[in-house]
C-alpha positions as CSV (number, residue, x, y, z in Angstrom):
1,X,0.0,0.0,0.0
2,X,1.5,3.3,-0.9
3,X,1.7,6.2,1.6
4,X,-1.0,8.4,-0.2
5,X,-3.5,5.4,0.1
6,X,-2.2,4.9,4.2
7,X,-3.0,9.2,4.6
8,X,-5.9,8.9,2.4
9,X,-7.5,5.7,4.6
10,X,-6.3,7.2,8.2
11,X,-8.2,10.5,7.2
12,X,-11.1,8.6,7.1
13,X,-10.9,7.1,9.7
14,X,-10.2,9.9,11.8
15,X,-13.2,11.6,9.9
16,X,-15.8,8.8,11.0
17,X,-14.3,8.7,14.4
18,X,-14.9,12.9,15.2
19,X,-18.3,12.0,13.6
20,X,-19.5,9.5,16.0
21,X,-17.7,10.9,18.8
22,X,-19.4,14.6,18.3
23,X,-22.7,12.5,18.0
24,X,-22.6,10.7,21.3
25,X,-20.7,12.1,23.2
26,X,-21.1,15.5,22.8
27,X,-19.4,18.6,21.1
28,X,-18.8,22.7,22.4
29,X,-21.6,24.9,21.1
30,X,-21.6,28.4,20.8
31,X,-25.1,30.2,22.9
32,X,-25.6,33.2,24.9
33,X,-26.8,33.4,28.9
34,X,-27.5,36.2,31.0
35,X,-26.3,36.1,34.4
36,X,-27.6,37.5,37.9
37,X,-24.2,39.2,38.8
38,X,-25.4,42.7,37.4
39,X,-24.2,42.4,34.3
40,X,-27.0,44.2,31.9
41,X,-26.1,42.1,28.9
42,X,-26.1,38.9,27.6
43,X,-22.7,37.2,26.9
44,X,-21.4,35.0,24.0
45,X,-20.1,31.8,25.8
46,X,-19.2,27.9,24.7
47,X,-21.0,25.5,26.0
48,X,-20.5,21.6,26.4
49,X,-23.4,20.0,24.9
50,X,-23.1,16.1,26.6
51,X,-25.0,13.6,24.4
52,X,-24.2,10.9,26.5
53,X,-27.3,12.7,29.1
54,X,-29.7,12.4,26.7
55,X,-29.3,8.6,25.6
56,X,-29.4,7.4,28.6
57,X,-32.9,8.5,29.6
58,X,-31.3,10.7,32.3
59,X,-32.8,13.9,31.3
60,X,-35.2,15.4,34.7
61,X,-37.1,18.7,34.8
62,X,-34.9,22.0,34.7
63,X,-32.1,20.2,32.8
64,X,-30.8,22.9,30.1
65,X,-31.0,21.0,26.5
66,X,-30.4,21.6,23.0
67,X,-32.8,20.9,19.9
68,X,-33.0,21.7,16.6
69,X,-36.2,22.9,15.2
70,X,-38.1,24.0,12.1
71,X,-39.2,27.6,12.2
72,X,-42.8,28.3,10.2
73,X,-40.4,29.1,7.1
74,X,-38.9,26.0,6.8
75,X,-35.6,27.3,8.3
76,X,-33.8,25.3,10.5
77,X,-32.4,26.6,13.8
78,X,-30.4,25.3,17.2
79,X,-32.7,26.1,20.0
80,X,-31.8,26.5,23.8
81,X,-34.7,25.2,25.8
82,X,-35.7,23.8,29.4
83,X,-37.5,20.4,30.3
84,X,-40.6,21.8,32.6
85,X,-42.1,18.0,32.3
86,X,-40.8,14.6,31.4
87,X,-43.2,11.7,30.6
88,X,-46.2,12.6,33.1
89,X,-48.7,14.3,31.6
90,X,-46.1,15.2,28.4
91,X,-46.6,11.2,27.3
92,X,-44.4,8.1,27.8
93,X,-40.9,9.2,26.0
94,X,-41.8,13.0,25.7
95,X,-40.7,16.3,27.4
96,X,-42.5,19.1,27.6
97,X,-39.8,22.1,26.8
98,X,-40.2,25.8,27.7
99,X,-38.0,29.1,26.3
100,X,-35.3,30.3,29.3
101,X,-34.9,34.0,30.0
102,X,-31.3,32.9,30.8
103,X,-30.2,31.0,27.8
104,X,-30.4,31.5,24.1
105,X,-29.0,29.6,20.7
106,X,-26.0,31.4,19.4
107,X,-27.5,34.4,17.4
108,X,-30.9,33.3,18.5
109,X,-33.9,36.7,19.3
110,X,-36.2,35.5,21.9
111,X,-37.2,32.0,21.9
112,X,-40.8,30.7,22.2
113,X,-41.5,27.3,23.7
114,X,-40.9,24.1,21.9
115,X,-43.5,22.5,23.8
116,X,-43.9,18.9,23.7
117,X,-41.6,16.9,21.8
118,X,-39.8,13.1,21.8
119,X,-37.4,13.1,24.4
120,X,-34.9,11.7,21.2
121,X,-35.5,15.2,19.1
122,X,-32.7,16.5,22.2
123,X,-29.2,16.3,21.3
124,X,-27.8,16.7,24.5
125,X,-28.0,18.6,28.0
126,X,-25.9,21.7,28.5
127,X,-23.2,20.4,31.1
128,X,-20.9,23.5,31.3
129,X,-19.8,26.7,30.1
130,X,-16.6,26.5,28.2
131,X,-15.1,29.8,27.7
132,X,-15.4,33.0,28.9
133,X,-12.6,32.0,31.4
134,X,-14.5,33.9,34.4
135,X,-17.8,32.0,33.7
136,X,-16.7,28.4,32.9
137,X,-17.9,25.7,35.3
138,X,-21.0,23.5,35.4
139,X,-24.5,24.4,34.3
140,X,-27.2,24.1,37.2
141,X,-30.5,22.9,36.5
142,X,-32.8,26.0,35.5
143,X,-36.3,27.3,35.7
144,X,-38.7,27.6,32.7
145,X,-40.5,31.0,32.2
146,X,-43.8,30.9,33.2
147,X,-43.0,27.8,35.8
């Protein structure tokens, strides 16, 4: 086997393996939070989104989670949402998801409720804020507006 074909076949391979590791076990995300130390604006940060939450049916009521959804145009967009209900009175295998005053899709205007969707439509829980360096650490369970 020549060394172009060994490059070629490695690349690949490392290609499929970032694939199905961004896919299960999660990848940084950028989004935007307020916080309640006085700052008046909203800051760009990186999040961890962890896949592995998701999949294993650990998701529970104020979890932080991220979705992608279909606006009324057809355009897609990432969404930043909070569980209010899972299974109960949202269904066997649904959440029930509501907009956060806190936390917002990179770019994203006001979100409105997602409402009730399959609990697989998540692609992961936000575990912790990446970057700026005074705000990283984990990500606490939040409160959905109107809750």
């Amino acid at each position: 086997m020549s060394r172009l074909h060994r490059v070629v076949r490695d690349g690949a391979i490392a290609c499929a393996a970032a694939s199905i590791a961004y896919d299960r076990l999660g990848a940084p995300e950028f989004a935007s939070a307020s916080f309640a130390d006085g700052a008046s604006e909203r800051e760009r940060v990186v999040i961890w989104r962890d896949a592995r939450r998701s999949r294993a049916g650990a998701l529970v009521e104020g979890d932080v989670v991220t979705l992608e959804r279909t606006r009324a145009s057809g355009e897609r967009m990432r969404s930043v949402q909070v569980i209010a209900r899972v299974g109960g009175g949202a269904g066997r295998g649904r959440c029930e998801l509501r907009a956060s005053d806190r936390w917002r899709a990179d770019g994203g205007e006001a979100e409105t409720d997602a409402g009730d969707v399959p609990c697989g439509a998540i692609d992961g829980r936000v575990g912790a804020i990446l970057w700026p360096p005074h705000r990283v650490g984990g990500v606490e369970r939040a409160h959905a507006r109107g809750m």
